[in-house]
C-alpha positions in Angstrom: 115.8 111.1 106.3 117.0 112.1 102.8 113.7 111.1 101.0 112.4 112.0 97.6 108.1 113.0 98.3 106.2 113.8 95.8 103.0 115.6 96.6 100.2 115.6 94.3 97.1 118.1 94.8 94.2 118.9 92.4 93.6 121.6 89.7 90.1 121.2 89.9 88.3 124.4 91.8 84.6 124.0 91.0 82.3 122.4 93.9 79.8 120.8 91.5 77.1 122.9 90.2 77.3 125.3 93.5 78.7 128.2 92.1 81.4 127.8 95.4 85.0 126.8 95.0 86.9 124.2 96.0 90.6 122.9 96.0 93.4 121.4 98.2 92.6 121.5 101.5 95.3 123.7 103.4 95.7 121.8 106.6 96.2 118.2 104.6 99.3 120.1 103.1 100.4 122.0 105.7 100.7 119.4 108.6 101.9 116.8 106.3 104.6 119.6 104.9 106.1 120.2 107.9 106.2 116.6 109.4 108.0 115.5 106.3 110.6 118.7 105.8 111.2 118.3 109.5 112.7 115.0 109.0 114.9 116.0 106.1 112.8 114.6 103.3 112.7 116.8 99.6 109.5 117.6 98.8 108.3 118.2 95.1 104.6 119.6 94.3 103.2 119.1 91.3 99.2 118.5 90.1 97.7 118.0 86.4 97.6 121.6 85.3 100.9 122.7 86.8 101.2 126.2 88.5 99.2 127.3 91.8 96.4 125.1 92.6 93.2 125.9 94.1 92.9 126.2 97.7 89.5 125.6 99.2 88.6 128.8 101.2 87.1 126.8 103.1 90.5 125.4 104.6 91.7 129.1 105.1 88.9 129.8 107.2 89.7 131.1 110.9 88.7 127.8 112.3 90.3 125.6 110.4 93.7 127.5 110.9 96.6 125.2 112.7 100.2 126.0 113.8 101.1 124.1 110.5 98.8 126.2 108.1 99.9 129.5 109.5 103.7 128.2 109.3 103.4 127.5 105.8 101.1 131.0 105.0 104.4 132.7 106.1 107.1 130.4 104.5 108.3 132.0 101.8 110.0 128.9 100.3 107.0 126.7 100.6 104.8 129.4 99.2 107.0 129.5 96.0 106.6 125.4 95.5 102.7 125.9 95.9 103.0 129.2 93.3 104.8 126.9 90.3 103.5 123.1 90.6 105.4 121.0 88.1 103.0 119.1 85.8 102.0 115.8 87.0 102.7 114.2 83.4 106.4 115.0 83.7 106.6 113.3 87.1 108.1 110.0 86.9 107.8 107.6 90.0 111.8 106.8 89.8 112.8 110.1 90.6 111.5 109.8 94.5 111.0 107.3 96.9 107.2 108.0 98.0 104.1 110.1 97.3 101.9 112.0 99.2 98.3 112.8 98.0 96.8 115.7 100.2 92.7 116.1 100.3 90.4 118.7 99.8 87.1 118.3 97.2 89.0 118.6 94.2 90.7 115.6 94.0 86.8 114.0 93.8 86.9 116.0 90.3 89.9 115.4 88.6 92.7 113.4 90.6 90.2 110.4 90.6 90.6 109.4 86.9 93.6 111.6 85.8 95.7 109.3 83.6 99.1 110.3 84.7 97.9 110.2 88.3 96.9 106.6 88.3 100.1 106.0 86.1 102.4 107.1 88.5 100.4 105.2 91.9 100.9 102.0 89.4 104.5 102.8 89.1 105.2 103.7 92.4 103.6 100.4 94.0 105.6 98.5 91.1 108.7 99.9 92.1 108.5 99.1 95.9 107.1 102.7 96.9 104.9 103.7 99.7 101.5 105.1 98.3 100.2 107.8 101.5 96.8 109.5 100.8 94.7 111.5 103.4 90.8 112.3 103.9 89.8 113.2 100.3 92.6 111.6 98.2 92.4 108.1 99.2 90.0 108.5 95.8 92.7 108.1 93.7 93.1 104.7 94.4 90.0 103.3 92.9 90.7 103.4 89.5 94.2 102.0 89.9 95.4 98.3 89.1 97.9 96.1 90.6 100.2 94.4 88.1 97.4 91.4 87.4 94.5 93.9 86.7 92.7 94.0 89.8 91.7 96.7 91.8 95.0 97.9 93.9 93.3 98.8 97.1 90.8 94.5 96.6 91.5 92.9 100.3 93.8 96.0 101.3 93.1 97.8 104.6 91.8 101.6 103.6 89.9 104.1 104.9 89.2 107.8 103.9 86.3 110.7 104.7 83.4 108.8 106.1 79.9 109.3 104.4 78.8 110.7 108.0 81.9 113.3 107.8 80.5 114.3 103.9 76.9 114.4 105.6 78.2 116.5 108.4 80.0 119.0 106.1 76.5 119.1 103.8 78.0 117.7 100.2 76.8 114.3 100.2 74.7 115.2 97.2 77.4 117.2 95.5 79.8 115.1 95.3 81.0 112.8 91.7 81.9 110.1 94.4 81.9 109.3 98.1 84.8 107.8 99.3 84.3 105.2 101.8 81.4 103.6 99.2 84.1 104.1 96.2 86.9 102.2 97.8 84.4 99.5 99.4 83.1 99.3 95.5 86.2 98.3 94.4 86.7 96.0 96.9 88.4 98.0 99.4 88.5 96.8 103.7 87.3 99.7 104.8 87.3 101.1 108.3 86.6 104.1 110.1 87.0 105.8 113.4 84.6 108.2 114.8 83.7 111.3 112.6 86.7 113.7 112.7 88.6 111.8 114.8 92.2 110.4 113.3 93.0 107.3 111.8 95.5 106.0 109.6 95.3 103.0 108.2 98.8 100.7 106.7 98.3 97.7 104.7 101.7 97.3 102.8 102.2 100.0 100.5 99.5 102.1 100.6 98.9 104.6 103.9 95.3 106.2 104.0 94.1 108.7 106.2 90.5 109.4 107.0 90.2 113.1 107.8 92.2 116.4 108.4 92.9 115.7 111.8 94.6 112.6 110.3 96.9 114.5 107.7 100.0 114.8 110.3 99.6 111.4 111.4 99.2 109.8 107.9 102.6 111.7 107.3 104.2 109.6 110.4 103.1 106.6 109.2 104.8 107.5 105.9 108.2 108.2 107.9 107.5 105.2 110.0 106.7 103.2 106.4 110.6 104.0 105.5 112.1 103.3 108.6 111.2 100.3 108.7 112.3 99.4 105.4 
């Protein structure tokens, strides 16, 4: 498959007023890295500020280590593309066939109402292009519009982190947003499978994922997405 991904991940490493950091979480880039390069798709980082973006060190925790994550923490060549991000304003939606939006906190922060962000989801669902966004990111949906104004994601299937996964992981009243009220605000069909479990929801264009365990999966769906095309 000689596809064009973009990936988009945050620049935004401050957890609220915690004094902690946040990020990209590793495994949502990792396992979706991978399951894309694998299948002979280009890949293309980028985020708003350009350069290396924050990692949650959270995500590079023992526990949350995966074959994927400790692939990528030795590839040289896909630790170079996470050192020098291109700018997300010089991104242009023509120049690839799909984008991929990996999770983590950050995206709460500054992926949810960056302007070139919910420029180029506009562009890429007006061109044709598959929209795939796992656990966190499905956030950067809400404030995007479909051609006639409305909300993109009004009577589309969605889902994203649950409010019981945010409870469970103790940020519930950190957060700027909680995804599964924010996509259900803007009219959003929301679903959900057990807490941490996966699930990937498709509803033409747009490919969500609802937690890290769903980040290699969402990434099939995205392969399957262009298949069937």
């Amino acid at each position: 498959m000689s596809k064009q991904i973009l990936v988009v991940l945050t620049s935004h490493d401050q957890l609220g007023d915690t004094g902690n950091k946040t990020g990209f979480w590793l495994e949502e880039l990792a396992a979706p890295y991978y399951v894309l390069k694998d299948a002979g798709a280009t890949l293309t980082l980028a985020s708003p500020k350009g350069g290396q973006p924050p990692l949650d060190p959270a995500s590079d925790a023992e526990e949350s280590h995966t074959d994927a994550t400790r692939r990528f923490e030795k590839d040289a060549e896909a630790q170079a593309a996470l050192a020098s991000t291109h700018r997300l304003s010089e991104m242009k939606a023509e120049d690839f066939d799909g984008v991929f939006y990996p999770g983590g906190h950050g995206p709460l922060w500054d992926l949810a109402q960056d302007t070139d962000s919910i420029r180029l989801i506009e562009d890429f669902i007006a061109q044709g292009k598959p929209v795939a966004s796992v656990c966190h990111a499905p956030i950067v949906l809400v404030n995007a519009k479909t051609s006639d104004g409305e909300p993109l994601v009004k009577g589309r299937e969605v889902t994203g982190f649950t409010n019981g996964e945010e409870e469970a992981v103790g940020l519930t009243q950190v957060v700027p947003h909680l995804v599964e009220e924010a996509l259900q605000a803007c009219g959003g069909v929301y679903s959900k499978a057990d807490d941490f479990t996966p699930y990937v929801r498709v509803d033409g264009q747009l490919i969500t994922g609802q937690n890290p365990p769903s980040s290699a999966p969402t990434a099939d769906a995205l392969l399957e997405w262009f298949e069937k095309q």
